[in-house]
C-alpha positions as CSV (number, residue, x, y, z in Angstrom):
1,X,11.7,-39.7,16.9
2,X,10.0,-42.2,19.3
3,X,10.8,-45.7,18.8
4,X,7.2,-46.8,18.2
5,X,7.4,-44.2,15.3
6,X,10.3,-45.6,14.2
7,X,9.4,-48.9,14.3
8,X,6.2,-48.1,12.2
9,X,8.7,-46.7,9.4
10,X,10.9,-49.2,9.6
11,X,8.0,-51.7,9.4
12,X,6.5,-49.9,6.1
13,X,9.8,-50.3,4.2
14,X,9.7,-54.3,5.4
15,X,6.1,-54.1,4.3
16,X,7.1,-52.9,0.7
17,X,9.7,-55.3,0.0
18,X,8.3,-58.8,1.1
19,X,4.6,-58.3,0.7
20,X,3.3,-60.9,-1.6
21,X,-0.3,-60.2,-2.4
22,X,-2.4,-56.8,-2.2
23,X,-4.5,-58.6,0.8
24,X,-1.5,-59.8,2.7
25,X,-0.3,-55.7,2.8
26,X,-3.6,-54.9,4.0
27,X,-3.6,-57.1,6.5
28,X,-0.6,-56.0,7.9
29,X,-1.0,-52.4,7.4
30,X,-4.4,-53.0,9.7
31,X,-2.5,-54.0,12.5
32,X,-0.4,-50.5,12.6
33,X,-0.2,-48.5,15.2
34,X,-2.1,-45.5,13.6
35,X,-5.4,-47.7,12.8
36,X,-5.5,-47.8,16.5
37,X,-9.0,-47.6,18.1
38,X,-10.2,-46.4,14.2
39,X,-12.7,-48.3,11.6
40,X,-10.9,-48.6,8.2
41,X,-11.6,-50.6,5.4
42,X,-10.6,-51.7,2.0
43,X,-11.7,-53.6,-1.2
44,X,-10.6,-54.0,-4.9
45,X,-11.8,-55.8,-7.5
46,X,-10.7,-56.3,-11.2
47,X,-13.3,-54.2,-13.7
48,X,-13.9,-57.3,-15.4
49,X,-13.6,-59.9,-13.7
50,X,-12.8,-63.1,-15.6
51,X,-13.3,-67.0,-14.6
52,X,-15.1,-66.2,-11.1
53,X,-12.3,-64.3,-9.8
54,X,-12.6,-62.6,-5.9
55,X,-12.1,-59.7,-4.9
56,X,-8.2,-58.5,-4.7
57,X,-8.5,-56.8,-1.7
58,X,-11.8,-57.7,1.0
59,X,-10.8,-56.1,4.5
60,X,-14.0,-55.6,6.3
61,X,-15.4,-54.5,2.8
62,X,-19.3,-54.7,4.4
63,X,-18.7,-52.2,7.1
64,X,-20.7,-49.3,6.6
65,X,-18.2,-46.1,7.0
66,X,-18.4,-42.3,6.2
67,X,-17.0,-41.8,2.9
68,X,-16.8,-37.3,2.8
69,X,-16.3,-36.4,-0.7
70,X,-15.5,-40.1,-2.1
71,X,-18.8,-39.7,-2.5
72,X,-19.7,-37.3,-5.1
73,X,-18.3,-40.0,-7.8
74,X,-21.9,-41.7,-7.5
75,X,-23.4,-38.2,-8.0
76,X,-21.0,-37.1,-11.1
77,X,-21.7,-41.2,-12.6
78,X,-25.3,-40.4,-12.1
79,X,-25.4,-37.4,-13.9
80,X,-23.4,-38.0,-17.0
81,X,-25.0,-41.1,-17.3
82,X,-29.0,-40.0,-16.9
83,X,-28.1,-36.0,-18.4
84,X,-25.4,-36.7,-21.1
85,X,-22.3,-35.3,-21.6
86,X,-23.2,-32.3,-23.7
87,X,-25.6,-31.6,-21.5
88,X,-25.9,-27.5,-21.1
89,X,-27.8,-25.9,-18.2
90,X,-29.9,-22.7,-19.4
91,X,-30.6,-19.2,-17.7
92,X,-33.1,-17.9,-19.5
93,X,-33.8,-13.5,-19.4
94,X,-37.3,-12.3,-20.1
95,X,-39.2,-8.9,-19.5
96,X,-42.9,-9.0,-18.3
97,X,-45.9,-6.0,-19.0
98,X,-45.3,-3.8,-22.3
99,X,-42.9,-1.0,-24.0
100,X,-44.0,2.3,-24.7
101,X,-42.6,4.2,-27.3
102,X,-40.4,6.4,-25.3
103,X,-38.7,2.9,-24.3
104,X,-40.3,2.2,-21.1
105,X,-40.9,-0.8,-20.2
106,X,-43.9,-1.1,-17.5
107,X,-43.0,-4.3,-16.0
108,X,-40.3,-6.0,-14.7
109,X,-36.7,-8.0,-15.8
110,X,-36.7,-11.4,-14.6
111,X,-33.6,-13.8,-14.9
112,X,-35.1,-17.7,-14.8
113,X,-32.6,-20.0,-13.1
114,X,-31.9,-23.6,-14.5
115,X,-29.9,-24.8,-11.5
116,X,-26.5,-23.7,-13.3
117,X,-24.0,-23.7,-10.9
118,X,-21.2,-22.0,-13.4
119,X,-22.9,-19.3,-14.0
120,X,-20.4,-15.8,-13.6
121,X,-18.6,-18.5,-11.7
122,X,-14.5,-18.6,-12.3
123,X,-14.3,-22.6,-11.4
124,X,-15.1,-24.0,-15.6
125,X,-13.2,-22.9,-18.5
126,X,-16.3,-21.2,-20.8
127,X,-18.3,-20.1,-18.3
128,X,-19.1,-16.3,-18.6
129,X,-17.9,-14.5,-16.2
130,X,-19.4,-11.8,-14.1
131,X,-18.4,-8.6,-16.2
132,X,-19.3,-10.6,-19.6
133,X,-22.6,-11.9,-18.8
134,X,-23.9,-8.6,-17.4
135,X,-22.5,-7.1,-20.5
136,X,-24.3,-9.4,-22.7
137,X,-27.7,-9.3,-20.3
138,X,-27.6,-5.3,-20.9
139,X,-27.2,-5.9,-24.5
140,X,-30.2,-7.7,-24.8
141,X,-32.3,-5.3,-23.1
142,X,-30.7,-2.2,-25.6
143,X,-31.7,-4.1,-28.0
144,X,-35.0,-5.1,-27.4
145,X,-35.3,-0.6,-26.7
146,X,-35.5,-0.4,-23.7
147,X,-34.5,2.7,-22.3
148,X,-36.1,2.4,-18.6
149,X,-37.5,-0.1,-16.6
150,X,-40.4,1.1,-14.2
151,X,-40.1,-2.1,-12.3
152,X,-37.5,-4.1,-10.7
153,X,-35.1,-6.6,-11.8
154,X,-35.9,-10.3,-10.3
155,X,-34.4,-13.5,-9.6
156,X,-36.5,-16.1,-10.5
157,X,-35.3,-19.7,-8.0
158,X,-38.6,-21.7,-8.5
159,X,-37.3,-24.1,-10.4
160,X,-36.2,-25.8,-6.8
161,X,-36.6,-24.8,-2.9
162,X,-35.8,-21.5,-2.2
163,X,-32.2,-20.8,-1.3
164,X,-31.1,-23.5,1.3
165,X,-28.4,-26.2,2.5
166,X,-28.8,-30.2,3.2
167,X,-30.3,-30.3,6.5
168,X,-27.5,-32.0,8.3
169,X,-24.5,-30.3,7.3
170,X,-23.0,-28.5,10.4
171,X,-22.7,-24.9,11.5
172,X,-19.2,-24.5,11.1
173,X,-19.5,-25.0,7.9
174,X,-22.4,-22.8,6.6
175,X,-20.7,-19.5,6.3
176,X,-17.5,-20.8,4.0
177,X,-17.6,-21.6,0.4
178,X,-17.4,-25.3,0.7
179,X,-20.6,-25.0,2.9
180,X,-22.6,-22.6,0.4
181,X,-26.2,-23.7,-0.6
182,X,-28.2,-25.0,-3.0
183,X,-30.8,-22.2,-5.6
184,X,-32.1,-22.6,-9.1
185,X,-30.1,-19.3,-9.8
186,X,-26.5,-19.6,-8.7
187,X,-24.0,-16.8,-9.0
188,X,-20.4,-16.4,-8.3
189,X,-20.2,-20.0,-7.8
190,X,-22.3,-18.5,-4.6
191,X,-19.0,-17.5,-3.1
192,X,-17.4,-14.4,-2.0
193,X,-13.8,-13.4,-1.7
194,X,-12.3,-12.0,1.9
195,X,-9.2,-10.4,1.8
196,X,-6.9,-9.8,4.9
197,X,-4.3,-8.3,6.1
198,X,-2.5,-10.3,9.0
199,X,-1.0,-8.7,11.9
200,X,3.0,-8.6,12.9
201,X,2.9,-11.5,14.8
202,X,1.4,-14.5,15.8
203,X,-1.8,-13.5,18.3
204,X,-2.0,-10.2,16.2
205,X,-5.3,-9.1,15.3
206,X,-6.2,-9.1,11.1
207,X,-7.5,-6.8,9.6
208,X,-10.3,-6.8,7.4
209,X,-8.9,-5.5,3.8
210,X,-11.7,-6.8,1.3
211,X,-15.0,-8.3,0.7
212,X,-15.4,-9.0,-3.1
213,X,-17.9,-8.7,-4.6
214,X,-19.7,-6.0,-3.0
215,X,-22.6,-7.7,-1.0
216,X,-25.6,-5.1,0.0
217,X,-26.5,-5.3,3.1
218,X,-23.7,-7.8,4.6
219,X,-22.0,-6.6,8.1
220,X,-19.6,-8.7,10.0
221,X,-17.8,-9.1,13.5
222,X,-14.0,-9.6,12.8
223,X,-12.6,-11.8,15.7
224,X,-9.7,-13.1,13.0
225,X,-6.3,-13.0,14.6
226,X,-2.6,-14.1,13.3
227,X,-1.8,-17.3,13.0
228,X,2.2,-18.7,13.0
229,X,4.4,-18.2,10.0
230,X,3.4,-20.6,7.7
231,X,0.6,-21.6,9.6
232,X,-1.8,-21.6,6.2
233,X,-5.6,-20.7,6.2
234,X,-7.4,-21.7,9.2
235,X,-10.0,-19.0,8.8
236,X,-13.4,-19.5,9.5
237,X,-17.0,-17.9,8.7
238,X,-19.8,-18.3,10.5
239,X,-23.5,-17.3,8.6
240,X,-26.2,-18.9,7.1
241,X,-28.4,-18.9,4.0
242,X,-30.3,-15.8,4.1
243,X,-28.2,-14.4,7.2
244,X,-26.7,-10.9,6.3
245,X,-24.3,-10.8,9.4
246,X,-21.1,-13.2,9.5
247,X,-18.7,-13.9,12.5
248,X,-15.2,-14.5,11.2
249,X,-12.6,-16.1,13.3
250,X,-10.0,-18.6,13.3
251,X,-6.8,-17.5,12.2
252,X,-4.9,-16.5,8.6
253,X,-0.7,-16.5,8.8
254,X,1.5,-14.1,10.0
255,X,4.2,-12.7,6.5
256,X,1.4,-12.1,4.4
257,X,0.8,-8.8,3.2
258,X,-2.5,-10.0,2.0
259,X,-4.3,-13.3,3.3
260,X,-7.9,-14.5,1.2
261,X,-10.1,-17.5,2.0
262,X,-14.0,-17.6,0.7
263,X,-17.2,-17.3,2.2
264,X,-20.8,-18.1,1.3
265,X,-22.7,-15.5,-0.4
266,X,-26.3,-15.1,1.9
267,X,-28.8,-15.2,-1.0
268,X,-26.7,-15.8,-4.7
269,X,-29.7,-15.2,-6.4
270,X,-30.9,-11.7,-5.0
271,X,-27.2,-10.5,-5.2
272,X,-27.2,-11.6,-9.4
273,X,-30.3,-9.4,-9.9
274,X,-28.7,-6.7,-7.7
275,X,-25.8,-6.8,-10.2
276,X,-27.9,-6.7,-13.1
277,X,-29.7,-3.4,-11.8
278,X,-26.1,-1.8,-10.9
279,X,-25.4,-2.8,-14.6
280,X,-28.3,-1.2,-16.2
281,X,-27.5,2.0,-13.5
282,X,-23.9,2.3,-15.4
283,X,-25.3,1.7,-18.7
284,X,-27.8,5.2,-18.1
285,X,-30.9,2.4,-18.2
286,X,-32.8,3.9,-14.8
287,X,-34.4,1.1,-12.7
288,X,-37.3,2.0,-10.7
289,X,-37.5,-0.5,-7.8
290,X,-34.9,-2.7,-5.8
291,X,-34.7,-5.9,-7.2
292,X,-36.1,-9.0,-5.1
293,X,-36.6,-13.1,-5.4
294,X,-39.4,-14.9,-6.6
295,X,-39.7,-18.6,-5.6
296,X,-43.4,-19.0,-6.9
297,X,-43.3,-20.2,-10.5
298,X,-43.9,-17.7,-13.4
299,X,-46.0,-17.2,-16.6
300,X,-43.2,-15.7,-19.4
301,X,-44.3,-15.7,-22.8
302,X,-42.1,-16.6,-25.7
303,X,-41.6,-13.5,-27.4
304,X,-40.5,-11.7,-24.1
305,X,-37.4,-13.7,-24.0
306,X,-34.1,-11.5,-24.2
307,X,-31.2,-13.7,-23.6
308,X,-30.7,-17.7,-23.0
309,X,-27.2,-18.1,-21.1
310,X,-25.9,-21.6,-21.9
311,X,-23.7,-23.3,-19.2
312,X,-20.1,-25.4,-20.6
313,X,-21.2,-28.9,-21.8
314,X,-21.8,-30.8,-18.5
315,X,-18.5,-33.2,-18.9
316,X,-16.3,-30.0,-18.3
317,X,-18.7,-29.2,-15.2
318,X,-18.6,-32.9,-13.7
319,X,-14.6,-32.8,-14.5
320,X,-13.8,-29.9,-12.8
321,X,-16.8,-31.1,-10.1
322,X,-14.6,-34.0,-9.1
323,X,-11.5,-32.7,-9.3
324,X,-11.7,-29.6,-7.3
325,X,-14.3,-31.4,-5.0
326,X,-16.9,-28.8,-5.1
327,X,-19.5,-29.4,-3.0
328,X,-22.0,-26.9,-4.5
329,X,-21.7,-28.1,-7.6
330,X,-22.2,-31.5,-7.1
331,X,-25.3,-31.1,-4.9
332,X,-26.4,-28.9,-7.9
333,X,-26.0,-32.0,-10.5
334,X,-28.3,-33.7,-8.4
335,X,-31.0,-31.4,-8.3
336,X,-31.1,-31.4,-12.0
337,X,-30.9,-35.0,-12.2
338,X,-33.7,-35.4,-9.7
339,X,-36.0,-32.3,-11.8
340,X,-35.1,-33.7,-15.0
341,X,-36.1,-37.2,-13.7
342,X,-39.3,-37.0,-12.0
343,X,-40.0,-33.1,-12.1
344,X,-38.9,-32.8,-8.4
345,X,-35.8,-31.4,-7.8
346,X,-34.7,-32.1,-4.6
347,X,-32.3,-33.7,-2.7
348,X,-34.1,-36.8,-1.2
349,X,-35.3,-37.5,-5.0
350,X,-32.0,-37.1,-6.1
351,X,-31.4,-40.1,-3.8
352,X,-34.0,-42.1,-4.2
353,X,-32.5,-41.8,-8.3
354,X,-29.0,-42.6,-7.2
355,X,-30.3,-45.9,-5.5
356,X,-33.0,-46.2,-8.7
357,X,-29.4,-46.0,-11.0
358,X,-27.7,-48.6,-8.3
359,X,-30.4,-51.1,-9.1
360,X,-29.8,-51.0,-12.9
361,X,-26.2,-51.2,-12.7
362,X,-27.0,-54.4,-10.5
363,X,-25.4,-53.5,-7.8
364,X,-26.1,-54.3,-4.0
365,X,-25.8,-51.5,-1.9
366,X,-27.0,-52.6,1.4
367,X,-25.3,-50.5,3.7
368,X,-25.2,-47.6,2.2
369,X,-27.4,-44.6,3.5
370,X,-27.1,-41.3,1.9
371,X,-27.9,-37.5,2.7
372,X,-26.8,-35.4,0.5
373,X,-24.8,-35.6,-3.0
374,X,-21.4,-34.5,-1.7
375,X,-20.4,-36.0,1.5
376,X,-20.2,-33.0,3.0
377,X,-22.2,-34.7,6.4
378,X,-21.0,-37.5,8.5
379,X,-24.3,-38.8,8.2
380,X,-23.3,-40.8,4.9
381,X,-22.4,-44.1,4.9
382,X,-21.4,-46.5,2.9
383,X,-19.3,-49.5,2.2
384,X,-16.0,-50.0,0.3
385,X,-17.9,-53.0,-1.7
386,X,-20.4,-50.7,-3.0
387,X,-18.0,-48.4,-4.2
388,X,-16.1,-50.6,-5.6
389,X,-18.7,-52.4,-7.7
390,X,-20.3,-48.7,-9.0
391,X,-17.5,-48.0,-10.3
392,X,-16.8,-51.4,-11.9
393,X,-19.9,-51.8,-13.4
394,X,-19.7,-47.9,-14.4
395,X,-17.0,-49.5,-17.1
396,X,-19.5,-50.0,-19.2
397,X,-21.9,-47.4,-19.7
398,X,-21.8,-45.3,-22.8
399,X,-20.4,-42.1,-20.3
400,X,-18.2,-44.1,-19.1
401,X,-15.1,-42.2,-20.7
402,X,-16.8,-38.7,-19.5
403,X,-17.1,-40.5,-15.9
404,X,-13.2,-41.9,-16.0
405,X,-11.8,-38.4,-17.0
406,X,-13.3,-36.6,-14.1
407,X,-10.6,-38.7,-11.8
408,X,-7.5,-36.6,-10.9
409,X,-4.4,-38.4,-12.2
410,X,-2.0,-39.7,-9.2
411,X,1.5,-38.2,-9.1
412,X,0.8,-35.8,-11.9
413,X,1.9,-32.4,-11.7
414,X,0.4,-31.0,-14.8
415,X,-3.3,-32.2,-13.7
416,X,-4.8,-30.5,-10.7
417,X,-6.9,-32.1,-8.0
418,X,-5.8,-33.4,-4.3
419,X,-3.3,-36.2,-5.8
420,X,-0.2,-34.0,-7.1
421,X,2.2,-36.0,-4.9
422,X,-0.1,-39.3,-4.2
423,X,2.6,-42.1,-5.6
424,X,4.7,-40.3,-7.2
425,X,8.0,-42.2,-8.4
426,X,5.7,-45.5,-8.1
427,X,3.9,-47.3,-11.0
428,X,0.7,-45.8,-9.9
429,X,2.1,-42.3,-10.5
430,X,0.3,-41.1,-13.7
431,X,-1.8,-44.3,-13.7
432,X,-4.3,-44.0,-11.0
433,X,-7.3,-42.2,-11.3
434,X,-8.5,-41.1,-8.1
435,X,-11.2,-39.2,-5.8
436,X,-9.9,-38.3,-2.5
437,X,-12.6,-37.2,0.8
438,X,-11.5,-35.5,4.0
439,X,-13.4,-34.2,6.8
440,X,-13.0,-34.7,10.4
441,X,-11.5,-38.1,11.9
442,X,-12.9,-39.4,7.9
443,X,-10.5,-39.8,4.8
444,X,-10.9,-42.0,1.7
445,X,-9.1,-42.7,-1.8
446,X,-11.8,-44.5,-4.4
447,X,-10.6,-44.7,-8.1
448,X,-9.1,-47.1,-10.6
449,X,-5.8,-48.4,-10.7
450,X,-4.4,-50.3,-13.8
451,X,-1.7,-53.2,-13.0
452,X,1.6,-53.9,-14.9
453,X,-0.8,-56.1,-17.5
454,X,-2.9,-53.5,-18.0
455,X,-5.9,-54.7,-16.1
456,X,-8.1,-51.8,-14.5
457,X,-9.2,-52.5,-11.0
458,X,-11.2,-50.2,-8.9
459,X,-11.1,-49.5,-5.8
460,X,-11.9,-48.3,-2.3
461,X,-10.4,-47.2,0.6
462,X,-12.1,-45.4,3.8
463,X,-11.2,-44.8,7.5
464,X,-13.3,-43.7,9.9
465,X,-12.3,-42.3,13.5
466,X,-8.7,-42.3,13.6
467,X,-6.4,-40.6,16.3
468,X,-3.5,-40.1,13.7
469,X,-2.2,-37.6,11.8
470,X,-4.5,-37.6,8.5
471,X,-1.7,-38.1,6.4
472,X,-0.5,-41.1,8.0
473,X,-4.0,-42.7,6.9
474,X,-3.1,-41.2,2.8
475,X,0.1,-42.5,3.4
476,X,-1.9,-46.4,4.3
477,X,-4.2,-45.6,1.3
478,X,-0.7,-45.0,-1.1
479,X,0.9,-48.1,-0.6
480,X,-2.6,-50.1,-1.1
481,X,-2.8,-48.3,-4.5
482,X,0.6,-48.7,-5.3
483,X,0.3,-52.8,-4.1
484,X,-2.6,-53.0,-6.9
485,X,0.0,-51.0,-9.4
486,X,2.5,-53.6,-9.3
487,X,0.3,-56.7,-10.0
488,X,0.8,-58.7,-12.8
């Protein structure tokens, strides 16, 4: 160990012992080695604040950072607050044209997306899953007697743009689940599964075992190799919306007998009506064209409707949302706050609604530019302050319980999320509620912390461009959260 490094350790225990205030450890924490050359900042505030108290913590507090998925807690606020806990999405099955009386139906089956991201998705307790809800969509045709369909089987997206991905997000990131994109008619949580099987040793190449589901029409160039024992899932997909050919590369560990990561399905809404027709195939219901995507709205009348598909209430979507960090379903929450709001759902109305809800909540957020709902791009910024406040003054709206439970738990095993280990054996172990962000050179912890009194405080801390390992910077963020535990 170098003696720099071990003069940093030896300057954290100091650090933990004689700091007297929240802001004194910050202070001192700034001037560490591993904030080097980076941006980071910090700010806390009590919830309610009482006699014209300050800030706890104000360390550059107007500096407008990249957040990564700290964000999505404005989004999943927004949602609960404008769309209502109970809230259910609705994907809605209806036939077109007329049925003979041999049971012919001279038209087509259409399946009308709601912007459900759950939908055959395995992510949210009471979703249906694939092999349920094409049961249940084949029932509903039986019974309505049809016995074959002369026309296709349709996805119907035009509820929002066609099958696409915020306009800034990178490459890199297109072809893997976390980058998938944004439809009215989501399936499979629009991700695949790509199973491996690594090679003997490192520099080995894998082979291709798996792609699940079946995707028609997707080829691939396999330039995956081994990685070291141990060496964990730095396997990469390269595609696009719409593109039917992926590269992947990168590498998945050598020991494995089988190695999966997840990819981006190329159009989720074509491959659900593709699974419908294979259904009806199995079920001896003939199909007599190949199924397509509409993204022109459609005339359905009432009494051709043969199924509605209700999502989980939407505080089981927005929980899961923010504790798993999915990026696809949060940019999904917005769309629907954006339709619901103003009939356009899209993501620069979404925006324009999260700034609309910013103003209400009387908060100032100067600084703060946004691009899409997830932080996914470094294009967002924002400022500790305006975190901070949202989520003070998110206290006391009526979803505010809904909002608070969608936090993973620090230093709580039996809750899942990114903070299993975040404090644990402090007081902010099973006390803090927090939303963690990571993507390159970014990382940031923004939650609520309650002090030995039992005074909630939220807070936020983000650094940008930082030459350390990124778990020196959670290790930073740990003792700020654990300073604001130990208050009074």
């Amino acid at each position: 160990m170098s003696l720099k490094r071990a003069l940093t350790i030896s300057l954290f225990f100091v650090i933990l012992v004689f700091a007297q205030t929240p802001q004194q450890l910050v202070e001192t924490l700034a001037a560490l080695p591993e904030l080097d050359h980076a941006q980071w900042s910090v700010y806390a505030r009590y919830v309610n604040e009482e006699n014209g108290e300050g800030p706890v913590i104000d360390h550059q507090s107007e500096m407008s950072l990249s957040c990564a998925s700290s964000l999505k807690v404005l989004t999943i606020g927004l949602a609960l607050d404008k769309l209502g806990g109970d809230f259910t999405f609705k994907t809605r099955l209806f036939y077109s044209g007329s049925i003979d009386q041999k049971g012919t139906l001279h038209g087509n089956i259409y399946i009308v997306g709601d912007g459900d991201p759950t939908l055959a998705g395995d992510q949210v307790w009471g979703a249906y899953k694939q092999k349920k809800l094409l049961s249940e969509w084949v029932k509903s045709i039986k019974r309505k007697g049809i016995k074959v369909i002369d026309g296709a089987v349709v996805a119907d997206e035009s509820l929002y743009a066609p099958y696409h991905v915020p306009v800034t997000w990178v490459w890199e990131d297109l072809g893997n689940y976390y980058g998938a994109g944004l439809t009215a008619l989501c399936f499979l949580d629009n991700k695949y599964y790509l199973d491996f099987k690594p090679g003997e040793k490192e520099g080995d190449p894998a082979e291709v075992l798996a792609i699940r589901p079946h995707i028609p029409g997707l080829t691939y160039t396999n330039k995956m190799k081994t990685g070291a024992l141990y060496s964990g899932d730095n396997g990469y997909i390269l595609s696009a919306p719409n593109v039917y050919h992926a590269v992947f590369h990168g590498t998945v560990p050598a020991g494995e007998e089988k190695f999966t990561i997840k990819g981006a399905i190329p159009n989720p809404p074509l491959l659900a009506a593709q699974s419908l027709n294979a259904a009806l195939q199995d079920a001896k219901i003939p199909v007599g064209a190949p199924s397509y995507v509409v993204s022109e709205s459609q005339l359905y009348r009432n009494d051709h409707l043969l199924k509605t598909i209700k999502s989980p209430p939407l505080r089981r979507i927005a929980e899961i949302t923010n504790k798993l960090s999915n990026n696809t379903y949060t940019e999904m929450l917005l769309l629907k706050v954006a339709q619901e709001q103003s009939g356009n759902g899209n993501t620069e109305e979404g925006i324009k609604q999260i700034e609309k809800f910013m103003d209400k909540l009387g908060i100032d957020h100067e600084g703060m530019r946004l691009v899409d709902a997830s932080g996914l791009s470094r294009e967002n910024m924002i400022t500790t302050k305006v975190f901070s406040d949202y989520l003070s003054a998110m206290s006391q709206q009526r979803s505010f319980a809904d909002f608070f439970n969608t936090f993973a738990i620090a230093g709580d095993g039996d809750d899942f999320g990114y903070v299993v280990y975040f404090a644990k054996d402090t007081p902010a172990a099973n006390n803090a509620r927090i939303k963690t962000g990571y993507i390159g050179g970014v990382r940031s912890h923004t939650g609520y912390v309650s002090t030995r009194s039992d005074r909630l405080i939220a807070f936020s801390c983000i650094a940008n461009n930082y030459h350390c390992k990124t778990k020196a910077i959670t290790k930073l963020h740990e003792q700020v959260v654990v300073a604001l535990a130990n208050m009074e």
